[in-house]
Every structure is written in structure tokens, then in C-alpha cells.
C-alpha positions in Angstrom: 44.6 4.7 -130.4 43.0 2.7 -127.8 46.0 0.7 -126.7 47.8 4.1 -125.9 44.8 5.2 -123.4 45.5 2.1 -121.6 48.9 2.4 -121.4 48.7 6.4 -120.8 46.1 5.4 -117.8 48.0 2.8 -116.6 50.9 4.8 -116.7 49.1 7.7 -114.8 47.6 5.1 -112.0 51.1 3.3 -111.4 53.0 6.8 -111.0 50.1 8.2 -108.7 50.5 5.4 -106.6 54.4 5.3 -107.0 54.1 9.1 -105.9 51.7 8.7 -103.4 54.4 5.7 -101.2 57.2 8.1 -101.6 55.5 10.8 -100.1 54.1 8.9 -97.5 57.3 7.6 -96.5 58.9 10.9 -96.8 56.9 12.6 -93.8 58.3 12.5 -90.9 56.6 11.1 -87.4 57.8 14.3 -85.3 57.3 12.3 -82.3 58.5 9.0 -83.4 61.6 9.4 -81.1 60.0 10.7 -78.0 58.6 9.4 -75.3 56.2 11.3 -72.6 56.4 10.1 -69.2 53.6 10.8 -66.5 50.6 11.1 -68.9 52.2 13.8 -71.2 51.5 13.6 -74.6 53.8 14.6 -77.7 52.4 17.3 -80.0 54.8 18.3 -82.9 57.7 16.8 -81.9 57.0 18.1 -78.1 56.2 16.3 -74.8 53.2 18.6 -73.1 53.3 17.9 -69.9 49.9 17.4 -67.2 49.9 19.8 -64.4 52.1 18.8 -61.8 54.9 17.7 -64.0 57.6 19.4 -66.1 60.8 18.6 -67.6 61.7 17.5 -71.6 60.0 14.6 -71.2 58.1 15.3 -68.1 59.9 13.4 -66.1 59.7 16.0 -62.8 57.2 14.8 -60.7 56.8 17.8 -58.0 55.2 15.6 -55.5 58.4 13.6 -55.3 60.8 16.1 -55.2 58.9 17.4 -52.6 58.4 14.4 -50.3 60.4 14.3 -47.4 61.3 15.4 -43.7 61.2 18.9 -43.0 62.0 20.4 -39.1 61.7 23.6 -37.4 60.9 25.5 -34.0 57.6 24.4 -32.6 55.0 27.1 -33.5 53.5 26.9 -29.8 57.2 27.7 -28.5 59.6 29.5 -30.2 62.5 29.2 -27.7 62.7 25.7 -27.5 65.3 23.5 -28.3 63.0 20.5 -29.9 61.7 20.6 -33.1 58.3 19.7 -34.9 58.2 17.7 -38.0 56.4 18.0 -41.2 56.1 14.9 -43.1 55.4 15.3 -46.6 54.6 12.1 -48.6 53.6 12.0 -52.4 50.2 10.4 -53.2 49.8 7.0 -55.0 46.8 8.9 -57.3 47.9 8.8 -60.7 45.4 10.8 -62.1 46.2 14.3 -60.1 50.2 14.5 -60.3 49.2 17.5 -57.5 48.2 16.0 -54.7 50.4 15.1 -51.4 49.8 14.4 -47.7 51.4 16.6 -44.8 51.6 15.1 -41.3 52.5 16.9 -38.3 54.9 15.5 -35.3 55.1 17.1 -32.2 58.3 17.5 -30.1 57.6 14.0 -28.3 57.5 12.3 -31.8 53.7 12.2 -31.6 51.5 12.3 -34.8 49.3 15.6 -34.1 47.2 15.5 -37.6 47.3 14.0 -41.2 45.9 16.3 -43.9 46.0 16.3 -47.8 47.6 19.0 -49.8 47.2 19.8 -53.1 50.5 21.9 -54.8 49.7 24.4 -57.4 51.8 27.2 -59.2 54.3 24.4 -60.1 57.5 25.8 -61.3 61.3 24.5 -60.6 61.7 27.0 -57.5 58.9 25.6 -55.5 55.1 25.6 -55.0 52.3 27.1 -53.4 49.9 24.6 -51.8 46.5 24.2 -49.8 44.9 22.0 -47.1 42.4 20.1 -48.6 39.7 21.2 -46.3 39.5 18.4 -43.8 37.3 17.9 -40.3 38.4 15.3 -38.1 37.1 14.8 -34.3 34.8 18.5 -34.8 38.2 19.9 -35.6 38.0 21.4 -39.2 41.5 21.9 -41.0 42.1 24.3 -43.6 45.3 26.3 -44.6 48.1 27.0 -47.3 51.7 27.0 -47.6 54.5 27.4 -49.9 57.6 24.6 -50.4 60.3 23.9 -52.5 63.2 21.1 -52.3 64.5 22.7 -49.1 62.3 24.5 -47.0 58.2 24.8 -46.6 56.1 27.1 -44.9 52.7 26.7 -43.9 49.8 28.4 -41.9 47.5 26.2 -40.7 43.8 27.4 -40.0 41.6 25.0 -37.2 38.1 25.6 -36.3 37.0 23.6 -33.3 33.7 22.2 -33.0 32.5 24.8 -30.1 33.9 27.7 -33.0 36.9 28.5 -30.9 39.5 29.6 -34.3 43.2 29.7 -34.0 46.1 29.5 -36.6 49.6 27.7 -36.7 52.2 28.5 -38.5 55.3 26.8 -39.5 57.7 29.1 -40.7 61.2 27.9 -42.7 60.8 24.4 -41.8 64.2 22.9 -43.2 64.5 19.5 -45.4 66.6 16.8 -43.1 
């Protein structure tokens, strides 16, 4: 009777371990075959994607889309027949997908201010975004905007060192 323990146990230990590889090669790695760009990560099958990103496989970058050229009507002189730029690059920082420098160019091509931006309320028809607050020479810069692949708009708040306020606004700038 002892011989058929061991074979029964043997029996029992080489079909628990037969069952066990077969099992574990039947589950499937759900994310196996997809790959998350821009620091998403694949739950279930499923890239989730960081703020500031979107897409499948999050491989929309807002920033980018963004970046770019955008011209309008001065906002000191609305009948004239120059135009101001807005200059809006995409940040190297590859730990905030959100963030974005504007620049402002007069009508005789000359850099007025650099700010950062931050965008926020991502979707695929545009964003809203804010002025980092910013003081350079006693001028302190804050403001917020909304843009999207075509057009931005954005009203700019400056506080001057002797605490004169005023506001610029850039309405319907146009992507060259």
C-alpha cells in the first residue's frame, strides 16, 4: 500500500505543477502589445495618459500642437495695419507636459516680454491657460487665455512697480 501513496502523491505533485504552467501561460499580459508614450502607463490593456497628453497611446502632446506663430491687431491700436505677434514655444520639462512659454513682439519686431504659461482644461478643441505669475524690471505679469490649433486669446494683467494696473488683451490672434 505504500508504493501507491508515492505514486498517488507523486502523481498529485506532477499534475499540480503541470496545471499550475498551463495556467500561467494561459493568462494573458493585457498590455503586452501596447506601448504608452509621454509617461502614460497601461492599466488593463489601456494607456492612461499624464495631464497634458491624450490620444490611444498618448501620443498628443498639447504643448506641441500648440507651439507656433500666432498674429493679430495690436491691442494699443486697433486700426492699424501692423500686427503683434505671440510666440508660443513648448517647454523642454518633461515632467509637467503643461507648461509653455508665450512671447510678445511688437509691430517693429521687438521682443516686449517672455512669460511662462501653464495650459489646463486639455481637451482636443483647445485649452485654457495662465501666466505663471512673473515680475520682471518692478513690472509684475499675471493673466489667462484660451488657445487651440488656430487661434489664442489672452488678457494680460501688469502691475507696475509705482501700482499703476492696466490690462492687454489679445483677442483672435490667428496661427501663421
Amino acid at each position: 500500500m505504500r508504493p501507491f501513496k508515492h505514486i498517488a502523491f507523486a502523481a498529485f505533485v506532477t499534475l499540480s505543477i503541470f496545471s499550475a504552467l498551463l495556467y500561467s501561460s494561459c493568462v494573458k499580459n493585457e498590455c503586452g502589445a501596447v506601448t504608452c508614450l509621454n509617461d502614460g502607463e497601461c492599466t488593463g490593456g489601456i494607456c492612461k495618459c499624464v495631464t497634458g497628453t491624450d490620444g490611444g497611446n498618448c501620443e498628443v502632446v498639447y504643448r506641441k500642437t500648440y507651439a507656433g506663430v500666432y498674429k493679430g491687431v495690436p491691442p494699443d491700436d486697433p486700426n492699424s495695419d501692423t500686427t503683434n505677434s505671440l510666440i508660443f514655444s513648448a517647454s523642454d520639462d518633461t515632467t509637467n507636459y503643461n507648461l509653455m512659454d508665450v512671447t510678445w513682439v511688437d509691430t517693429a519686431a521687438r521682443t516686449v516680454v517672455t512669460l511662462p504659461i501653464e495650459l489646463s482644461n486639455n481637451t482636443s478643441g483647445g485649452s485654457n491657460f495662465s501666466i505663471t505669475p512673473t515680475t520682471i524690471t518692478s513690472v509684475y505679469y499675471t493673466g489667462t487665455g484660451v488657445i487651440n490649433r488656430n487661434t489664442i486669446s489672452l488678457q494680460l494683467k501688469r502691475r507696475y512697480g509705482n501700482g499703476a494696473v492696466d490690462a492687454v488683451v489679445f483677442n483672435n490672434y490667428i496661427r501663421q
